[in-house]
N, C-alpha and C positions, 0 to 999 in steps of 0.2 A: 504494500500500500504506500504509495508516493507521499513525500513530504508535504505538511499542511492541505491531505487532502479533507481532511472534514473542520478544517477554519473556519469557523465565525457561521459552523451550520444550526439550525437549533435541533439536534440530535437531544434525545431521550434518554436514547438508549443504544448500546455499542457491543456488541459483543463478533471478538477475534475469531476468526474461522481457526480451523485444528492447521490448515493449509497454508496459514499465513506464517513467513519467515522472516518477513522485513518490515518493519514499519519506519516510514521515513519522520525525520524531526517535523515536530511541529504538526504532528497527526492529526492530536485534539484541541489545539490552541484555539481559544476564544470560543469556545463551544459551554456556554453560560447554561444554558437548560441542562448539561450532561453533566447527573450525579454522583454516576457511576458505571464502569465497563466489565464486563467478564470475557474471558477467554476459554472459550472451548474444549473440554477436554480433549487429549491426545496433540495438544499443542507441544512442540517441542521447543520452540524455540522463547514462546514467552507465558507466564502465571499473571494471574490476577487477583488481587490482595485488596482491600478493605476498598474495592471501587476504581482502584487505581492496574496501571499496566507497569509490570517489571520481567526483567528476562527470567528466563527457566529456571534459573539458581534462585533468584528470589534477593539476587545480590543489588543490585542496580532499578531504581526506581526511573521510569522512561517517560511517561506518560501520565499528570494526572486531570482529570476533568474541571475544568473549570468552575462547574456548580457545586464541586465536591467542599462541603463547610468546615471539617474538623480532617485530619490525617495522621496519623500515630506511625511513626516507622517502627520495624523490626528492628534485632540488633544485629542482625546480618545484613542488612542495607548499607552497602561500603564508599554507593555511587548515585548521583542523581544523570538525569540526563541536562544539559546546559540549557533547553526548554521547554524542562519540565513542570516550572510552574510560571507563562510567560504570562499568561492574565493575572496571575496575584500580585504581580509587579505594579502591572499596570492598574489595578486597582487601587493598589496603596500608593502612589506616586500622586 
């Protein structure tokens, strides 16, 4: 899935196919109505945790939704991705 393709869509709801191996930066940026994303079972390449999208290991946090209010990391989360939270920026600025 290409970089910033569901930008500034009003999406609901998200969920990764098992088929999906790449998602490009800036997937779900600006995407306000989306709470929350799931991932597929038999995905290999990325998990989905408390609404949010991280890779397989559950190491690196990639993607989180813009409407999502509160977010608690694991303490296996070593990594974010550089915009992975590019609307809270902007809301707080």
């Amino acid at each position: 899935i290409g970089a910033h393709a569901f930008d500034g869509c009003n999406l609901t709801a998200l969920t990764t196919p098992a088929a999906v191996t790449s998602l490009g930066a800036g997937v779900i940026n600006n995407t306000t109505a989306l709470a929350s994303v799931a991932v597929e079972s038999g995905n290999t390449a990325y998990t989905a945790k408390g609404g949010c999208i991280y890779n397989a290991e559950g190491t690196a946090l990639l993607a989180a939704p813009s409407g999502i209010r509160s977010l608690s990391l694991d303490e296996t989360v070593t990594a974010t991705a550089a915009d992975a939270f590019v609307i809270y920026l902007l809301l707080l600025a």
